[in-house]
Each structure stands twice: as C-alpha cells, then as structure tokens.
C-alpha positions in Angstrom: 0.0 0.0 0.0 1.3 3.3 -0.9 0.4 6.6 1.3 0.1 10.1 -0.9 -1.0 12.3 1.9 0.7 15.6 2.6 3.3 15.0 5.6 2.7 11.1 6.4 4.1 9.6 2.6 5.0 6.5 2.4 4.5 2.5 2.0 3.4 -0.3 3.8 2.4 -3.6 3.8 0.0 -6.0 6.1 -0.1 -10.0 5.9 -2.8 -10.4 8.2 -2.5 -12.2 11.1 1.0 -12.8 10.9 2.8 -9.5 10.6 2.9 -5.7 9.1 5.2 -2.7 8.4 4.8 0.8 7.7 7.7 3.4 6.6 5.9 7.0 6.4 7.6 10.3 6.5 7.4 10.9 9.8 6.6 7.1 11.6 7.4 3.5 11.5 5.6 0.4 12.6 6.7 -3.0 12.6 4.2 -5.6 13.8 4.0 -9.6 14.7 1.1 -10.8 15.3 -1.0 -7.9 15.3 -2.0 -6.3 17.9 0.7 -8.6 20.0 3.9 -7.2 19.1 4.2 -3.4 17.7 7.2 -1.3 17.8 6.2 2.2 16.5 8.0 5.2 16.5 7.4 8.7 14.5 8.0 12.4 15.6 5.0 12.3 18.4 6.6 9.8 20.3 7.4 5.8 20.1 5.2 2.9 21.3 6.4 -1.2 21.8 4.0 -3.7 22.9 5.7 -6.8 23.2 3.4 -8.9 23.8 0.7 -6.7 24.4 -0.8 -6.6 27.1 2.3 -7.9 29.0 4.7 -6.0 27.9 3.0 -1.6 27.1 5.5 0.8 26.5 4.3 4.3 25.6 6.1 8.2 25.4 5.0 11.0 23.9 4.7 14.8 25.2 1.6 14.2 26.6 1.4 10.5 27.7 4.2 8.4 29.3 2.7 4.9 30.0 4.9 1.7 30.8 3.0 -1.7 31.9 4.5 -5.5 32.8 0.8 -6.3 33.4 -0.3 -7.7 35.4 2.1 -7.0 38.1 3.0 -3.4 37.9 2.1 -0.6 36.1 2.4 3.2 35.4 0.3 5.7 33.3 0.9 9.3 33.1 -1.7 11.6 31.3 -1.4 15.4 31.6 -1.7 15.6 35.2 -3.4 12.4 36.4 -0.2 10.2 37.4 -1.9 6.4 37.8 -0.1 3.2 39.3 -1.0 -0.5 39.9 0.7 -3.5 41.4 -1.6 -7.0 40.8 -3.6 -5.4 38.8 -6.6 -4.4 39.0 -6.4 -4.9 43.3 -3.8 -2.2 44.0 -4.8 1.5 42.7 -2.9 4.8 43.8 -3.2 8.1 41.9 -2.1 11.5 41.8 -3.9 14.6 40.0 -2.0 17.6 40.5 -5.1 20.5 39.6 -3.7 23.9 39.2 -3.5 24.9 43.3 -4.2 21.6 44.1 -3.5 17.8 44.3 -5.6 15.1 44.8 -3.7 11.4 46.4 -5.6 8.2 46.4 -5.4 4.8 47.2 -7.8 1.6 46.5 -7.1 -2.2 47.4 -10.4 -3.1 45.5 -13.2 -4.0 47.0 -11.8 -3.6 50.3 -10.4 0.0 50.8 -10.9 3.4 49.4 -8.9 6.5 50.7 -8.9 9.5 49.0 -7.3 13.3 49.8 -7.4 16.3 48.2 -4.5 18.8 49.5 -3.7 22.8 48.5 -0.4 22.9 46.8 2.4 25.3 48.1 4.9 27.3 46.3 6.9 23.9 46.0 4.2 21.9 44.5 3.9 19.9 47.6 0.9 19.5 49.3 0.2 21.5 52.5 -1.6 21.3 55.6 -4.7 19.8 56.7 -6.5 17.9 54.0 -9.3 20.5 52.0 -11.7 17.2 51.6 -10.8 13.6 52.4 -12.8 10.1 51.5 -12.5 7.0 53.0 -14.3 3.2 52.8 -13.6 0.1 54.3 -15.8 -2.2 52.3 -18.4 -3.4 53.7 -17.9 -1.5 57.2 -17.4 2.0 57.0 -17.2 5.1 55.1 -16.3 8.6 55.8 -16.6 12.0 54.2 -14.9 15.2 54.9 -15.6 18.5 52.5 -14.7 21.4 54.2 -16.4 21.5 57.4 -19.1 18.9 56.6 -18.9 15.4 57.6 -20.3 12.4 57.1 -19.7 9.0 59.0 -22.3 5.3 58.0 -21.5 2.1 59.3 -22.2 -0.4 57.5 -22.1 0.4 53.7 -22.6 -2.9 51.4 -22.2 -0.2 48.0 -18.4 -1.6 47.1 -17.7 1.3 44.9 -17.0 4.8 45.3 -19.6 7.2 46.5 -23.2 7.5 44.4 -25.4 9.7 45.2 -28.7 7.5 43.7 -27.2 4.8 45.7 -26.9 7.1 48.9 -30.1 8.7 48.3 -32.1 5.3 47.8 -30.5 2.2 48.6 -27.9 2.8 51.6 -31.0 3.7 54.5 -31.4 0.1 54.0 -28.4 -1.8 55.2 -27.1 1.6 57.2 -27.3 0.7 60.9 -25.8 4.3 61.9 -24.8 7.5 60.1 -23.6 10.8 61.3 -24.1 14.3 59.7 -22.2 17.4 60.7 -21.8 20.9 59.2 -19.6 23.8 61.1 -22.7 24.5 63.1 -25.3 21.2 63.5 -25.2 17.6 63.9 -27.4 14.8 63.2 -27.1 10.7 64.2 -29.6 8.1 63.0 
C-alpha cells in the first residue's frame, strides 16, 4: 500500500494475522502478530508492545505509560499520574489541579482513601486535608468537604460514593450514620 498524503508519505504492507510494516515520512511500525507485538516510533513519540498486554510501552509529550501487566504498572496523562501492582487490586493516583493535588489509594473491593490537599509554592501538598474520602468495604465510610462530615457504618455499595445509591438504597443496610456541618449535627 502506498500513502500520498501531505506530511505522512510512504508505504506499507499487512499479511494479516502474521505480521505488518509501515515506513511513512514521519513514523514507523513493525508488527508480529497484530495487535501482539508493535514497535512504533514517529516524531510524536514511540510505542512497543511486546506482547501486548504484557509488555505496554508508551512516550509522547503528553502520555508516558509503561505496563508489565499484570504485576505493575504506570500511566501518566497530563496531570493524572496512575499506578498498579496486581492489577486491578492495588490502585494509587495523583492529579495535580492547578493549586491543588488530589492522592488516592484503592485495594479493591476492600479499601478506598482519598485526599485532596492545597499545593504550596513547591508543589507539595500542604496542611490539613481541603476534603478527604475513606471506605472500608463493607464496614465503614467517611466524608470530609470542608467542614461537613459524614460518617455510616455499615455500607454494602463496594464502589465509590453514588449519590442514587446514597439517596435510595444505603437507608437500607445503614445501621448508623452521622451528619455534621460547622454549626449542627445529626445521628440516625
């Protein structure tokens, strides 16, 4: 196959399933066993899977991504940094947010924690957490935003907070909750 378009000319060939090359102005691909093994690299940035999905390497200005699933594994998009480690159990992420940065953690379905932080000058985070989730699956979960709270034991929801699921479902397995706000309580 022959490529006529303005910046990307070039030639390539496919022999389906078995492998594939393509030599364009500005990128190459060689590929075994598509989409198993594929070395790729062109002026945005070079990719190798080998085999995919063991083996994901990624880097370009915007994405830097390198996977031996599925035993450990980082992915950095813009400014959400995500790892895992026996994937998909072990979770922690990083969003850095203009004057913030948000930290979690997850050990799926057991334990969600997550923090969100002001940045200082440094680009560290600062001080007493601005909001902050927790859940131990199926026991507890806790909320802090500011000055409101918001403890329930007993939560049987294994994922992250929904408010339909909060809203209709959790007043039936919750055996206590607490509400606070900078000037009132309430306990059920």
């Amino acid at each position: 196959v022959t490529y006529e378009y303005e910046g990307s000319r070039g030639s390539g060939y496919i022999l389906w399933p078995l492998c594939g090359h393509l030599k364009l102005e500005n990128q190459k691909t060689f590929m075994l066993i598509p989409p198993f093994i594929r070395f790729h690299s062109g002026k945005k940035g070079k990719m190798i899977n080998c085999p995919w999905p063991l083996l994901q390497m990624r880097k370009t200005d915007y994405i830097q991504k390198l996977y031996l699933w599925p035993i450990w594994g980082q992915k950095q998009v813009g400014y959400i940094h995500k790892n895992f480690v026996l994937w998909p159990f072990i979770w922690f992420t990083q969003e850095n947010r203009g004057t913030t940065v948000q930290n979690g953690f997850e050990l799926i379905p057991l334990i969600i924690a997550k923090s969100t932080h002001k940045k200082g000058k440094d680009g560290k985070s600062t001080g007493k957490a601005l909001s902050r989730y927790t859940k131990i699956w199926p026991l507890v979960k806790y909320r802090r935003e500011g000055e409101n709270r918001h403890l329930s034991f007993i939560d049987l929801w294994p994922f992250e907070r929904s408010e339909a699921i909060d809203r209709s479902w959790s007043p039936l397995w919750t055996l206590f909750s607490y509400n606070s706000t900078s000037n009132a309580f309430d306990s059920e």
